[in-house]
N, C-alpha and C positions, 0 to 999 in steps of 0.2 A: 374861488379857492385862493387862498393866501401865496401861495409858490407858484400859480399857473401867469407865465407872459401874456397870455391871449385876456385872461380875466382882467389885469394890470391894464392893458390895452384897451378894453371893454371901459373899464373905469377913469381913465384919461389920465392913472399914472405912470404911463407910458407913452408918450407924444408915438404919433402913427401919420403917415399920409392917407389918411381916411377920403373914400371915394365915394359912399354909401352909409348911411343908416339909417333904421329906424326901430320899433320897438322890439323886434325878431333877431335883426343880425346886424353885423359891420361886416364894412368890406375896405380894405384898407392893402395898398401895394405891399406885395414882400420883402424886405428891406435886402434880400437877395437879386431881384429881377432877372431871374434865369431869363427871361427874356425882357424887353422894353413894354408894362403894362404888365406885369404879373401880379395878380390880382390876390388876396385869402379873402375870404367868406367865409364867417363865423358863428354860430347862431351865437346868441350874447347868451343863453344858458349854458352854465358849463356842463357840457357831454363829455368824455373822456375819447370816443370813439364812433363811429358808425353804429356800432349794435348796443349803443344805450338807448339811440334814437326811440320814441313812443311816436305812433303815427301820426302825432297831429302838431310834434316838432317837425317831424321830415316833411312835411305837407307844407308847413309855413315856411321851412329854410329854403327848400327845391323848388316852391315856388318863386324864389327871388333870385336866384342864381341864372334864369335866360336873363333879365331885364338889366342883371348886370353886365351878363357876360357881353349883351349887345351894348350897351355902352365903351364899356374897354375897346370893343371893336371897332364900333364909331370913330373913337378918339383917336386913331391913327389909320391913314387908309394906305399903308402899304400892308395892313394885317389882313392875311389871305386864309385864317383859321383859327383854332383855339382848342387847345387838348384842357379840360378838365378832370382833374385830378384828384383823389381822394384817400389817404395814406391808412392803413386800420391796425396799428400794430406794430414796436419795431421790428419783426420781418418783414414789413411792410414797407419799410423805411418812414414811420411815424416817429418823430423825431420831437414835436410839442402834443402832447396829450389832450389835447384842448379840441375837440374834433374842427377840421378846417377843410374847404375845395380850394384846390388851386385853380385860376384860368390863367392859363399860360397862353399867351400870344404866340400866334406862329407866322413868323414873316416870309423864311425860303424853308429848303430843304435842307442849307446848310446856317441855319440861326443857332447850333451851337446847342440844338435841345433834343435830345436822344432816346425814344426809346423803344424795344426789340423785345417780340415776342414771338418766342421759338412753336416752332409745329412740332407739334409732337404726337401729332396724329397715327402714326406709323406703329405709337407703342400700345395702340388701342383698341379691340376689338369691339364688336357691337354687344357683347355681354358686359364688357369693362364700362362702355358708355351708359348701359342698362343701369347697373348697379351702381354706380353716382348718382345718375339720375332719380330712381327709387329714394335709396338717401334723403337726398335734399328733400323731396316730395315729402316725405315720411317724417323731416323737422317743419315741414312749415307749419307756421302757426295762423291758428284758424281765430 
């Protein structure tokens, strides 16, 4: 796509600290570094999102995202962990269209990377979990 960064980036007219590629994906530092080693992984086809994916893209990009993600980890041994991240939507806080995983390094508790998820358990009864559950069952696709 003509307007997409990550395509630009794909194509080399956009200089990247590139860590990774090969005919599937790049993996290239966030020019943000929420933390030190924050990584995108991109398949080089432009997806817009998660639910464009066809199985045998998600199959080729997921399978390359351990091999990186142990690398980044490698590269610095105070890294005690790695939150991988995947934005689908801006409610989502998807912010480049261009479908991407974050590996974000996690060094302590206090590396300045945040994030909380509320229980909400409490507002849920075993019929309410029933009927999501059903749901989703009811869209999968066979």
């Amino acid at each position: 796509m003509d307007d997409c960064i990550f395509c630009k980036i794909i194509a080399n007219e956009i200089p990247s600290y590139t860590v990774y590629e090969d005919d599937v994906v790049k993996a290239f530092l966030d020019i943000s570094q929420g933390t030190p080693g924050h990584t995108l992984v991109i398949p080089k086809k432009h997806v817009p999102d998660l639910f464009a994916y066809d199985e045998d893209l998600a199959s080729k990009v997921f399978a390359r995202i351990p091999k990186i993600a142990r690398a980044v980890r490698a590269s610095n041994p105070t890294i005690k962990g790695m939150n991988v991240l995947n934005n689908n939507g801006t409610v989502a806080y998807q912010s480049v269209f261009h479908s991407h995983f974050h590996l974000i390094p996690r060094y302590t508790d206090d590396d300045d990377f945040k994030m909380v998820f509320k229980d909400n358990s409490a507002n849920y009864t075993p019929a309410d979990y029933q009927k999501i559950q059903q749901s989703i069952i009811d869209h999968l696709e066979v």
